[in-house]
C-alpha positions as CSV (number, residue, x, y, z in Angstrom):
1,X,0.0,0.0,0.0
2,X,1.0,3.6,-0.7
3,X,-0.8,6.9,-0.1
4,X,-4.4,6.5,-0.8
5,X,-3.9,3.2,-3.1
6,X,-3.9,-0.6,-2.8
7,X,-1.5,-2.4,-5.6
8,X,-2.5,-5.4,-7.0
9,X,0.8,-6.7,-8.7
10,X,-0.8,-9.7,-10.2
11,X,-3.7,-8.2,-10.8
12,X,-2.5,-5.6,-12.6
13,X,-4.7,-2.9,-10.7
14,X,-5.0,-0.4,-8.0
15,X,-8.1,-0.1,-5.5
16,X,-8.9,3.0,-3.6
17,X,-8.4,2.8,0.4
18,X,-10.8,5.9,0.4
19,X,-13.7,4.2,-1.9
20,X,-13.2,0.5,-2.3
21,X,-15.3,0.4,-5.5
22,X,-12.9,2.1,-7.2
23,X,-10.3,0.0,-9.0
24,X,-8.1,0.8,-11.9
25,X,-6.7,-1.1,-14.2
26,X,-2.8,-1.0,-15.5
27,X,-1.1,-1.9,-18.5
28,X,1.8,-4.3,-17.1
29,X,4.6,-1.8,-18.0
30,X,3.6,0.8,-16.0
31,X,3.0,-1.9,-13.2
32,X,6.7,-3.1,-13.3
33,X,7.5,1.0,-13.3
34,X,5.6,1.2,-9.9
35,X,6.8,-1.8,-8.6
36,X,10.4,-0.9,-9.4
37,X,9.5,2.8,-8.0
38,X,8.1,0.9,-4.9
39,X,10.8,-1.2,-4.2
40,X,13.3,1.9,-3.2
41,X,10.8,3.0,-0.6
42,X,11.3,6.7,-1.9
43,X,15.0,6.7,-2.5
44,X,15.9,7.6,-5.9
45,X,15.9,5.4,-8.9
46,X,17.6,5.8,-12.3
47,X,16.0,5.9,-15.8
48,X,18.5,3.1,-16.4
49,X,17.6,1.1,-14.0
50,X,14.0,1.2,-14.7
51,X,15.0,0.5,-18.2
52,X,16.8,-2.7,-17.0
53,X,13.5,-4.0,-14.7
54,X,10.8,-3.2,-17.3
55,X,12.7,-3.7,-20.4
56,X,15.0,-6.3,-20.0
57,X,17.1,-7.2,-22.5
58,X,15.1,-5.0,-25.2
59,X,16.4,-1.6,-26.9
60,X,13.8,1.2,-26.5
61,X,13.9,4.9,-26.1
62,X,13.9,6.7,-23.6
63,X,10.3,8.0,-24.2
64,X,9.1,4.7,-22.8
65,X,9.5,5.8,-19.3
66,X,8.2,9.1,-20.2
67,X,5.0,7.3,-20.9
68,X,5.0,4.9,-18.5
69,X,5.2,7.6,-15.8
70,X,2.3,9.7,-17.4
71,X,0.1,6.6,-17.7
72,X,1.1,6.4,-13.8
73,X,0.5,9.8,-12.5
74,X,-2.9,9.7,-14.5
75,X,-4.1,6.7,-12.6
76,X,-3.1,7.9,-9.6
77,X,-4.3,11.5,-9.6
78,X,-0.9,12.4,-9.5
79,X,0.3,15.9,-10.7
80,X,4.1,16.4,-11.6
81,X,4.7,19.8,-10.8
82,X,2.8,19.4,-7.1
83,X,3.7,15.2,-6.5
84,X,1.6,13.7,-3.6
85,X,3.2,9.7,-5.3
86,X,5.3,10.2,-7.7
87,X,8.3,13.4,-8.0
88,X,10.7,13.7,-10.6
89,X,14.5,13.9,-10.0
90,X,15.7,16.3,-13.0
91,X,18.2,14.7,-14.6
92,X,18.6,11.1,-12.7
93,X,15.4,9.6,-12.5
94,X,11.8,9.3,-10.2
95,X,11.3,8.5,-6.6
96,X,7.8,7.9,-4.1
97,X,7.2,10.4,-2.4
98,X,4.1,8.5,-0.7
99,X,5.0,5.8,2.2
100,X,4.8,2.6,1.0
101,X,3.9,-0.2,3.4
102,X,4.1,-3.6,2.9
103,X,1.1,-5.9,3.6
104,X,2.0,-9.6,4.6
105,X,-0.5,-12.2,3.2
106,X,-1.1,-15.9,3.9
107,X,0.4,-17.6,0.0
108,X,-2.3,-19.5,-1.9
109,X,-2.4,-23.1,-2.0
110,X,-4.2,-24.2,-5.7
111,X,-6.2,-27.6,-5.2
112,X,-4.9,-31.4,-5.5
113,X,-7.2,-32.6,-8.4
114,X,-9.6,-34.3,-6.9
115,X,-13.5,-34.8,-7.2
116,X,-16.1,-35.5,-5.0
117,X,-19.4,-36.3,-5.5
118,X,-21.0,-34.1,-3.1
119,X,-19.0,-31.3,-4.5
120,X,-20.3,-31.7,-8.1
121,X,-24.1,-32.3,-7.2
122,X,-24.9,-28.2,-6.6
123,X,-22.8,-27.9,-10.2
124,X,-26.5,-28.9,-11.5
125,X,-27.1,-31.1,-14.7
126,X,-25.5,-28.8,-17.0
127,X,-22.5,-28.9,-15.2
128,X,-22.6,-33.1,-15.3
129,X,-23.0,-33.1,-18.8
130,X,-19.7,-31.0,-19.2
131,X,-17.5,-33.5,-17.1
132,X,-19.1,-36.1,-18.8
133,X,-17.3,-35.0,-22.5
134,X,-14.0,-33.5,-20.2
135,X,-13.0,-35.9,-18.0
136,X,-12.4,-39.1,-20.2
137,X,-10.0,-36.7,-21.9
138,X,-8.3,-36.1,-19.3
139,X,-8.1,-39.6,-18.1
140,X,-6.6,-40.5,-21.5
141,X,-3.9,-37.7,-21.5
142,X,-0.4,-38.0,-20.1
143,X,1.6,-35.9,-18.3
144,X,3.6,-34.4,-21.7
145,X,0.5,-33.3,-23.0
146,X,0.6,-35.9,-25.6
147,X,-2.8,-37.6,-25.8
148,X,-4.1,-40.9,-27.1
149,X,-5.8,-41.5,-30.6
150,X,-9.5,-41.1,-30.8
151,X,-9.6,-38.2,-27.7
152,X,-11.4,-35.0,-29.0
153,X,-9.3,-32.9,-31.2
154,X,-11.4,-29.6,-30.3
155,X,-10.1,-29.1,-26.6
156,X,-7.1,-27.2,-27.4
157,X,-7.1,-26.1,-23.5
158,X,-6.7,-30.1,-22.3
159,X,-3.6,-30.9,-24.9
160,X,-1.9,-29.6,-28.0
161,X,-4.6,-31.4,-30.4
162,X,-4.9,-27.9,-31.6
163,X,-1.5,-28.0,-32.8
164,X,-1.0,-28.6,-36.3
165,X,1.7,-31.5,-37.3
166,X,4.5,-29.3,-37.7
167,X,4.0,-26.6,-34.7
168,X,3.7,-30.1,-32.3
169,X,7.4,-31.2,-33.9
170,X,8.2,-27.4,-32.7
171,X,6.6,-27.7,-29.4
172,X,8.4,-31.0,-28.6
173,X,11.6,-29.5,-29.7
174,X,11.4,-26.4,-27.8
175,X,10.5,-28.0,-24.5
176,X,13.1,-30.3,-25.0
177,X,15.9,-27.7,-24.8
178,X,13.7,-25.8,-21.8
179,X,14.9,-29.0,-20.0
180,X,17.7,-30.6,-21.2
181,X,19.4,-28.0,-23.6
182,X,22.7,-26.2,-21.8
183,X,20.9,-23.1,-19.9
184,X,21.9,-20.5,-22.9
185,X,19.9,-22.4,-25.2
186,X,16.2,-21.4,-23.4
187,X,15.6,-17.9,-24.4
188,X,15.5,-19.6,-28.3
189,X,13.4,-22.2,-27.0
190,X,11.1,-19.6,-25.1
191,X,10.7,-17.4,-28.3
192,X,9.1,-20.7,-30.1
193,X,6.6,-21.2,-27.5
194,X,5.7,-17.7,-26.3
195,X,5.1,-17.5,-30.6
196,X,2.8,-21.4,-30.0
197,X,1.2,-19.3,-27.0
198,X,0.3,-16.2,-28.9
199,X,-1.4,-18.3,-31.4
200,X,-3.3,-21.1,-29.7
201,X,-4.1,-19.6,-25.9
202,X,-4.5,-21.6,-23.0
203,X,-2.9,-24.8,-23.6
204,X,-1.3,-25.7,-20.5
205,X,1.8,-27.9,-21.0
206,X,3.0,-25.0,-23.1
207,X,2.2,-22.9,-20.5
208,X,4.2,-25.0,-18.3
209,X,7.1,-26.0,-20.2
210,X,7.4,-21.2,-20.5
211,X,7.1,-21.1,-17.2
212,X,10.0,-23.8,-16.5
213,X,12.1,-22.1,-18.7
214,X,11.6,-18.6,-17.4
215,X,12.5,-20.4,-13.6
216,X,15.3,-22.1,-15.2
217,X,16.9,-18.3,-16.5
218,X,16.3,-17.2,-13.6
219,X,17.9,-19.6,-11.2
220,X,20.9,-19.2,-13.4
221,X,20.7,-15.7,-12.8
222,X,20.3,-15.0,-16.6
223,X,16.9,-12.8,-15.9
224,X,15.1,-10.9,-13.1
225,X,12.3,-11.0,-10.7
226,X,9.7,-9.6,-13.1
227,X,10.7,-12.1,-15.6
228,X,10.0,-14.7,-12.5
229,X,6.6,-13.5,-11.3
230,X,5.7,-13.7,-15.1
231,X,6.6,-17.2,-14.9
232,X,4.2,-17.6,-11.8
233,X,1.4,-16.5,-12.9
234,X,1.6,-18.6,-16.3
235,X,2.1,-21.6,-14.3
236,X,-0.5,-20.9,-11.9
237,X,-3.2,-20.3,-15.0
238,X,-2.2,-23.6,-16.0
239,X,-2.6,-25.7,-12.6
240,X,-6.1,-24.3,-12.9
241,X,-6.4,-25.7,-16.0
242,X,-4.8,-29.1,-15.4
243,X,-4.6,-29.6,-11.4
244,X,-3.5,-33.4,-12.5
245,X,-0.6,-32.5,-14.5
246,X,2.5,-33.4,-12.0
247,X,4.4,-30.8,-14.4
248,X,2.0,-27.9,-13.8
249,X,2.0,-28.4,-9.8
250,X,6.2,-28.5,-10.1
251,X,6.5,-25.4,-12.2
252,X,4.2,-23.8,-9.8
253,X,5.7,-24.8,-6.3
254,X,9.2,-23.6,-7.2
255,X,7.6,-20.2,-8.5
256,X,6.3,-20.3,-5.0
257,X,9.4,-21.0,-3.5
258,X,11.5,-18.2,-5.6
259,X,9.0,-15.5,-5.9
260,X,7.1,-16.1,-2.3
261,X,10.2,-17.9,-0.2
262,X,7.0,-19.8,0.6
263,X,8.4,-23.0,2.0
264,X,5.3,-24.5,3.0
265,X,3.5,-24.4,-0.5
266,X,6.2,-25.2,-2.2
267,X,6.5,-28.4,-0.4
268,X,2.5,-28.6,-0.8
269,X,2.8,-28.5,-4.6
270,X,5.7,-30.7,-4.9
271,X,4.7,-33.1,-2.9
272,X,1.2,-33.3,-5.6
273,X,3.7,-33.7,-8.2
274,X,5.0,-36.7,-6.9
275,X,2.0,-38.0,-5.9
276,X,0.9,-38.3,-9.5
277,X,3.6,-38.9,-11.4
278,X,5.8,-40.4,-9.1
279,X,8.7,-40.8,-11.8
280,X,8.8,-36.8,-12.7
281,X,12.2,-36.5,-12.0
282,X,12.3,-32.3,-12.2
283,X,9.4,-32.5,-9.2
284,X,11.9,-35.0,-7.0
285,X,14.8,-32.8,-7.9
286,X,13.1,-29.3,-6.6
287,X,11.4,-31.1,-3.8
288,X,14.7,-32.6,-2.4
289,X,17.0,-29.5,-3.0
290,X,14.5,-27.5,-0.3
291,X,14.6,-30.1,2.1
292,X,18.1,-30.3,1.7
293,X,17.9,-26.4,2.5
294,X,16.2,-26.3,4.8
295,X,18.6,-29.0,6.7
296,X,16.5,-31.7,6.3
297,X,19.6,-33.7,4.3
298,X,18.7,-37.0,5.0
299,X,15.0,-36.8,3.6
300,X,17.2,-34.9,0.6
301,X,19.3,-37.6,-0.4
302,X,16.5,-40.4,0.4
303,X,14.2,-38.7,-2.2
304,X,17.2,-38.3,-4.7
305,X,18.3,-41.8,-4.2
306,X,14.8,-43.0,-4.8
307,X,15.1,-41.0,-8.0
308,X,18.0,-43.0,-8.8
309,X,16.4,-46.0,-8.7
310,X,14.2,-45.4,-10.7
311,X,15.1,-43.5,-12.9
312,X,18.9,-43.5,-13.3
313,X,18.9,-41.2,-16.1
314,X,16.9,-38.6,-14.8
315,X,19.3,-38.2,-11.8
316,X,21.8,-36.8,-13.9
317,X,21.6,-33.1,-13.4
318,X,23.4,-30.2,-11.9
319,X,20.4,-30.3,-9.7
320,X,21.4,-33.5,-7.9
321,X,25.4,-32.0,-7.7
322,X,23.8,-29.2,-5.5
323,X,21.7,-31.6,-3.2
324,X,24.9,-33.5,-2.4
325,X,26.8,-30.4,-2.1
326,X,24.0,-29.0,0.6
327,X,23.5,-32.0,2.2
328,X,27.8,-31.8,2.9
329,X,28.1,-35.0,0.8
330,X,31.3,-33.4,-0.7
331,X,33.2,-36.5,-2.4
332,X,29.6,-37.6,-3.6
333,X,28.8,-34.0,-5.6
334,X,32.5,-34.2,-7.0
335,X,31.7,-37.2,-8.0
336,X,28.4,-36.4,-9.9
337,X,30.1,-33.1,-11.4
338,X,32.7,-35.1,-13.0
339,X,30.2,-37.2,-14.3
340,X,28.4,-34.8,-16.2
341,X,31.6,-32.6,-17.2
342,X,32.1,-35.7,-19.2
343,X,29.1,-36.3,-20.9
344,X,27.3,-32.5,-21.0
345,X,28.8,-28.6,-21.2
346,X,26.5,-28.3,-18.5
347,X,29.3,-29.3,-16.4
348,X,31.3,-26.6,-16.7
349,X,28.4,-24.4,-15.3
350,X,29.4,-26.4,-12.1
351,X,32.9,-25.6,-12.1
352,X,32.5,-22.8,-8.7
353,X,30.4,-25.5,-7.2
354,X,33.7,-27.8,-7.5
355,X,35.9,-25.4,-6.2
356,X,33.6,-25.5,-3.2
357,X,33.7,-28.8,-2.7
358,X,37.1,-29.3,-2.4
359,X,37.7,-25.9,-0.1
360,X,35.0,-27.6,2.0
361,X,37.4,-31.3,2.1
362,X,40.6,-29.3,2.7
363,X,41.7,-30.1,-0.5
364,X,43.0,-26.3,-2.2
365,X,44.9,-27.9,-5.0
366,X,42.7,-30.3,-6.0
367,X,40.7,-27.4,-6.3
368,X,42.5,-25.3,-8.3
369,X,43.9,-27.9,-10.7
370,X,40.2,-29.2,-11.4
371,X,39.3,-25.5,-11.9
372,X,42.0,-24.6,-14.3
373,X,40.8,-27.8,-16.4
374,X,37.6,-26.8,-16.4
375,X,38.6,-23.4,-18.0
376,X,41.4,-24.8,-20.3
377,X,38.3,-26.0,-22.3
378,X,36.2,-23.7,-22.0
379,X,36.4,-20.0,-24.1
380,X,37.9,-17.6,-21.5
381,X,40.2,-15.1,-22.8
382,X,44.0,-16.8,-23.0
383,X,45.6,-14.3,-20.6
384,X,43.0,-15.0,-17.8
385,X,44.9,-18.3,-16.6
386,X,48.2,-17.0,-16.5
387,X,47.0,-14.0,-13.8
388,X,45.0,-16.6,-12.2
389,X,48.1,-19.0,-11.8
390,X,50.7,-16.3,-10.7
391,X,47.4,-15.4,-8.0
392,X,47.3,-18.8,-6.7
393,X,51.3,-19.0,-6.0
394,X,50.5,-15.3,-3.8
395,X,47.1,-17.0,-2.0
396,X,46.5,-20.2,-2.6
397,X,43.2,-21.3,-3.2
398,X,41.3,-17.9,-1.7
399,X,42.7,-16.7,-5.4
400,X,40.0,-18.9,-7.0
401,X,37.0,-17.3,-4.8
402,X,38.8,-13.9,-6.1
403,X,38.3,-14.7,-9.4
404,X,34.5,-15.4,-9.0
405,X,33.9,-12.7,-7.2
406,X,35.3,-10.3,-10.0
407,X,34.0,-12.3,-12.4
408,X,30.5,-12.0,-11.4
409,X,30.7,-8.5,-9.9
410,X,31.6,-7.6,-13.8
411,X,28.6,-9.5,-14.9
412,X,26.2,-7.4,-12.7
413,X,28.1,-3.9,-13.3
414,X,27.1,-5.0,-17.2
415,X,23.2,-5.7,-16.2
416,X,23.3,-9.5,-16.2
417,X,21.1,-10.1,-12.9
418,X,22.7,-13.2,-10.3
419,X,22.2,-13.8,-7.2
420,X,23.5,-11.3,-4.7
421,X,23.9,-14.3,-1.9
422,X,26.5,-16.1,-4.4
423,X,28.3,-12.9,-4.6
424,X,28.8,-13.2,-1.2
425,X,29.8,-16.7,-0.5
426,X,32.3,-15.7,-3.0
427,X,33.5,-12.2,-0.8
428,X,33.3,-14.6,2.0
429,X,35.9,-17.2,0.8
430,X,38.1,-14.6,-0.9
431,X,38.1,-13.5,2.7
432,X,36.5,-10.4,2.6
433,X,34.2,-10.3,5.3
434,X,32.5,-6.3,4.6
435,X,32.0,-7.0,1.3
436,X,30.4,-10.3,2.3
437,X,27.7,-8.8,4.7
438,X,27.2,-5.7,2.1
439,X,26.6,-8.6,-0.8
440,X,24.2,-10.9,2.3
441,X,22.4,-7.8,2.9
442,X,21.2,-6.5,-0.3
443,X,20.3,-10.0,-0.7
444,X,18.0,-10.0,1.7
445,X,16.2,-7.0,0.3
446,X,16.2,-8.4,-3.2
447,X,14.2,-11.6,-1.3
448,X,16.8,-14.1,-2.5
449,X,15.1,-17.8,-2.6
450,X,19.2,-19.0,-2.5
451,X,19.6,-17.3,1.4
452,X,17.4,-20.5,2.4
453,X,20.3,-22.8,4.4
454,X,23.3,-20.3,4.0
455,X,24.2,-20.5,7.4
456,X,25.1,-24.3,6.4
457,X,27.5,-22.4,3.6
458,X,31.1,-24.0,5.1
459,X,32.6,-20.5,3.4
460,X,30.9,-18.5,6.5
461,X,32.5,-20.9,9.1
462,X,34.9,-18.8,9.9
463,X,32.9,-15.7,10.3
464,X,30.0,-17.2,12.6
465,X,31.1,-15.2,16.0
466,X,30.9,-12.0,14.0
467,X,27.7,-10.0,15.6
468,X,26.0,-8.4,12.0
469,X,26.6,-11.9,10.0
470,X,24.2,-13.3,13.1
471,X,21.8,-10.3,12.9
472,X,21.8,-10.9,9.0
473,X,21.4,-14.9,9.6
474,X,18.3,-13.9,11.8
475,X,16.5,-12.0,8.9
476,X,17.2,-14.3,7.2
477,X,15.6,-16.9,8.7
478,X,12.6,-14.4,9.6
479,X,12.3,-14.2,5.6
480,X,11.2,-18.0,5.0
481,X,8.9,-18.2,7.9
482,X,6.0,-21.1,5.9
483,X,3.3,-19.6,4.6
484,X,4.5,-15.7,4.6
485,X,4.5,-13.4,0.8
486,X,4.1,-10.5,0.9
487,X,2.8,-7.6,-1.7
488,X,2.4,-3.8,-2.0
């Protein structure tokens, strides 16, 4: 809330505190602009900036702010030259003028699919005769949309028969890469089914398989937190669609879980997942990685190894590599990362991961000689390893937490968004303790979903008597209380 106004994020609208009945609606540009304007709590934000969180990754002109803060002040009875929300900062950018208070709000849980007769007798006859022609369709459909011969072929929201032969053979593709494709590969994938999306609405596993590879860019910090509560609300339009597609209550619990830190109904909808498809290997993965989190290691690996069971290809991933690694299973993650450096170039996204691994085992040249492998195949600029060599000789392995820290504080000076808590498990190795808690806390204002179980991170083992890291740990833990969210 802010001034006289209510904000509806996902809504896209504004209600009056003053006169409930009135609500305005916003374009979802000028949303992101208030949400962006919101999230400073009246200190000053660039042009640029709001140019990176509304239009990422796009070139427009400046003009579109222009707009965007017209259509704004118009909504909100605002007047630039006397502000009572929104004040310009000649030259630099806008800020709120108006307090903005945060309202906390029990998360949603969407329904298990499940019928019962009792509930469908007030539905009426008209009602029967609907999930009479539905339901046997979605009995006959599987969990990759793909359904069987003789199933109706005019239901384009229960499966892709709406698909013509061709845009199916590009659906399949696409979603293939969303999942198994090295990360870089997505956005292309993305473009093909936002385009499948745009023309046939309202099928959910395309839906789905956007929304997985929205959460997937930005777990790898490739995109932002508007690009993630996108990815939420497609997911959640498709659970309402299909509550019995295991894929649809997986892309929605980790959405939960990023957007929300809502522990609780993440666990809810992952749990559903497996419960009806109990081979979906993505649902296992997320579900065990926030137990393992949240310190619960030995449910983690249990669930993992029952992944590997039964399905011992699907528990190849980078996903597993992290479980192990959280869970303090050191050898067991080196172990998985070398098996997928050998068979995938998504190994090499791994290779900080097995720098951690062996600081964590004591084992700093192991570390180093691993990492300089990793990069001697890899396209990094030839007079990197050199430097990074002659570093090592000065200190050892902190050298290698050095060069990710300058390597990924370059990659956020250039706009790339990542995670503000790796940043500073990286300070925190290099031995840099302020730059650390500067990195921890404005990870904690950007909501970070990665802060779950940091105070597990061995890099801060040396730093755990210091009196801010504990008051930082504390939020910290306040932040994923089950069940909080919050909105404007």
């Amino acid at each position: 809330m802010f001034g006289d106004w209510q904000v509806h994020p996902r809504q896209n609208q504004i209600r009056s505190l003053t006169k409930p009945r009135r609500i305005r609606k916003f374009e979802p540009k000028p949303m992101q602009v208030l949400l962006a304007l919101a999230g400073k709590n009246g200190a000053l934000i660039t042009r640029e900036e709001l140019l990176e969180i509304a239009w990422p990754g796009r070139t427009v002109s400046d003009e579109s702010i222009s707009v965007a803060i017209r259509q704004l002040r118009k909504l909100l009875d605002d007047d630039a030259q006397t502000p009572r929300y929104i004040q310009t900062v000649p030259g630099y950018g806008y800020r709120l003028v108006a307090k903005v208070k945060f309202e906390k709000v029990t998360a949603r849980k969407l329904p298990l699919f499940t019928w019962s007769p009792k509930a469908l007798i007030p539905l009426g006859i008209a009602a029967m005769l609907i999930l009479v022609f539905i339901l046997p369709s979605l009995d006959s459909s599987t969990d990759d949309g793909q359904l069987q011969a003789g199933s109706s072929g005019t239901l384009a929201s229960f499966g892709l028969n709406a698909l013509s032969s061709q845009e199916r053979d590009n659906f399949l593709d696409a979603r293939f890469r969303v999942y198994t494709h090295n990360v870089y590969t997505v956005g292309t994938a993305l473009t093909v089914l936002e385009e499948l999306e745009a023309k046939h609405a309202g099928i959910p596993e395309i839906m789905i398989a956007i929304a997985d590879g929205k959460i997937r860019l930005f777990e790898a910090g490739l995109s932002n937190v508007t690009e993630l509560l996108g990815a939420m609300d497609t997911a959640e339009t498709a659970l309402r669609a299909r509550p019995d597609l295991a894929s649809a209550q997986s892309a929605f619990g980790q959405a939960l879980f990023l957007a929300q830190l809502d522990i609780e109904g993440a666990e809810h909808h992952f749990r559903a997942a497996i419960d009806l498809d109990p081979t979906n290997a993505l649902a296992r993965r997320r579900y065990a990685i926030l137990l393992a989190r949240q310190g619960r290691s030995a449910e983690a690996v249990e669930a993992i190894d029952q992944l590997r069971l039964a399905e011992p290809q699907a528990a190849i991933s980078t996903d597993l590599a992290n479980i192990y690694y959280i869970a303090g299973r050191y050898e067991d993650a080196i172990t998985e990362i070398d098996r997928l450096i050998s068979i995938s170039e998504e190994g090499k996204i791994l290779a900080s991961l097995l720098v951690r691994c062996y600081q964590a085992l004591g084992r700093g040249d192991d570390a180093f000689n691993e990492f300089i492998s990793i990069m001697e195949t890899t396209p990094y600029a030839p007079d990197i390893l050199p430097v990074l060599r002659a570093n090592y000789a000065q200190m050892g392995s902190r050298a290698l937490y050095v060069f990710l820290l300058e390597r990924n504080e370059q990659a956020r000076e250039l706009n790339r968004p990542g995670s503000a808590s790796r940043l500073a498990i990286y300070a925190a190795g290099a031995g840099d303790i302020d730059k650390a808690l500067y990195y921890l806390k404005l990870a904690v204002y950007e909501r970070d979903a990665s802060l779950l179980g940091l105070d597990r991170v061995p890099e801060f083992g040396a730093y755990l008597d210091n009196s801010e890291l504990q008051g930082l740990l504390g939020q910290i833990q306040a932040m994923f209380k089950p069940g909080d969210d919050q909105k404007v």
